[in-house]
C-alpha positions in Angstrom: 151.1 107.8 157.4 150.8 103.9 156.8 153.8 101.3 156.8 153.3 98.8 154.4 155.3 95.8 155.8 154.4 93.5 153.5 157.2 90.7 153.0 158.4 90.7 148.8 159.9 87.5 147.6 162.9 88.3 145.5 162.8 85.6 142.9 167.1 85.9 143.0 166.8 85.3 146.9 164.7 82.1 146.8 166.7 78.6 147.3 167.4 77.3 144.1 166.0 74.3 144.0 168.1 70.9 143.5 167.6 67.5 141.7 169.6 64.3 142.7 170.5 61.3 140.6 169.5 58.2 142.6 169.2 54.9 141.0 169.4 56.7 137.5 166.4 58.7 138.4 166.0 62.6 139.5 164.5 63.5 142.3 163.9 66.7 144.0 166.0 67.8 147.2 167.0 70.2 149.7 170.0 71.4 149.7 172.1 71.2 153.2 176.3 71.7 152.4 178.7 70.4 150.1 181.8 68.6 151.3 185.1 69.5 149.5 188.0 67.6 149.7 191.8 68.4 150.4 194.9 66.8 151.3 195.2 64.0 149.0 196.7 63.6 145.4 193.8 62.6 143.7 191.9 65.5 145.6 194.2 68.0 145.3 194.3 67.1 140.8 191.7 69.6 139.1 191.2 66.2 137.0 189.8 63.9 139.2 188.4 66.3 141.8 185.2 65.8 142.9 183.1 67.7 145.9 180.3 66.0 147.5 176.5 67.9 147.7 174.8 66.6 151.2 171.1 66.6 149.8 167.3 65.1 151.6 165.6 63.9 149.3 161.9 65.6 149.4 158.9 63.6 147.2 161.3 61.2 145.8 159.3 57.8 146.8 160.4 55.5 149.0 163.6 57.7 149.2 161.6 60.5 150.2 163.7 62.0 153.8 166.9 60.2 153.3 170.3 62.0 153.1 172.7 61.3 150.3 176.3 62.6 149.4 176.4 63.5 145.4 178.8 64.3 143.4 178.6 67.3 140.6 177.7 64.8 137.9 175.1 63.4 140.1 173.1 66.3 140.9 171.4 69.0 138.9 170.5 72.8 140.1 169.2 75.9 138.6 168.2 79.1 139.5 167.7 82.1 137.4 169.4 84.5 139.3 172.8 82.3 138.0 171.7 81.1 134.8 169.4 80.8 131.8 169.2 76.9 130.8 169.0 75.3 127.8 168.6 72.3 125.7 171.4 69.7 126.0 174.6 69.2 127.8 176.5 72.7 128.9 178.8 73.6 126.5 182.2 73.7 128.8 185.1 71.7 129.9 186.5 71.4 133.6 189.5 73.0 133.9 192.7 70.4 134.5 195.1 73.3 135.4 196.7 73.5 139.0 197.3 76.7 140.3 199.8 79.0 142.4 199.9 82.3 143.8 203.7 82.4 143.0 204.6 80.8 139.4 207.9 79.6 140.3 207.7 76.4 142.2 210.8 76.3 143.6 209.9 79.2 145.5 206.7 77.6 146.5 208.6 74.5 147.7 211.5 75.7 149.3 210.0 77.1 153.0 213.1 78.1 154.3 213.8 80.6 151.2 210.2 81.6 152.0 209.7 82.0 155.5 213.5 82.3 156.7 215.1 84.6 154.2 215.0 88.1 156.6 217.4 87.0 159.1 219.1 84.2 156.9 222.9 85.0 157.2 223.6 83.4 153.8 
């Protein structure tokens, strides 16, 4: 009885391959981690959020081997196992809600309610 151990390429398991916006141009890149940001107001507001991409830039000119920090609007990626494209702009908004995993804030905010309240003699 034969083995075949032939290697198969799922076309879902492939890298999905990236474009970055560099001097209003797109260029192809490799994808190495994104950087997402915390701790600050305008971090923290779904609004003005923003995540950098850490991308090299692979046949992209003189560019070609540098490393660059995108944001979402600044980069472009597809692959089919997420998504069919299109013509056009998506047709979605970000969302500008903040949430909780309790819905009453006062809760949220008060620690010592929280954390304190099984041997609070109150």
């Amino acid at each position: 009885m034969s083995h075949d151990h032939s290697v198969y390429v799922l076309n879902r398991a492939t890298p999905a391959p990236w474009l970055a916006k560099v001097d209003g141009e797109f260029y192809p890149a490799k994808y190495l981690f994104t950087v997402d940001y915390t701790g600050s107001e305008i971090a923290d507001d779904p609004a003005q959020h923003k995540q950098s991409h850490v991308l090299e830039l692979v046949d992209a000119g003189s560019y070609t081997g540098n490393i660059v920090a995108l944001p979402n609007n600044r980069v472009r990626v597809t692959h089919p196992a997420w998504f069919e494209t299109g013509e056009g702009a998506p047709d979605f908004k970000p969302s500008q809600r903040v949430f909780h995993s309790k819905e009453d804030l006062d809760y949220v905010w008060d620690t010592h309610r929280v954390f304190d309240n099984l041997y609070n003699k109150e």
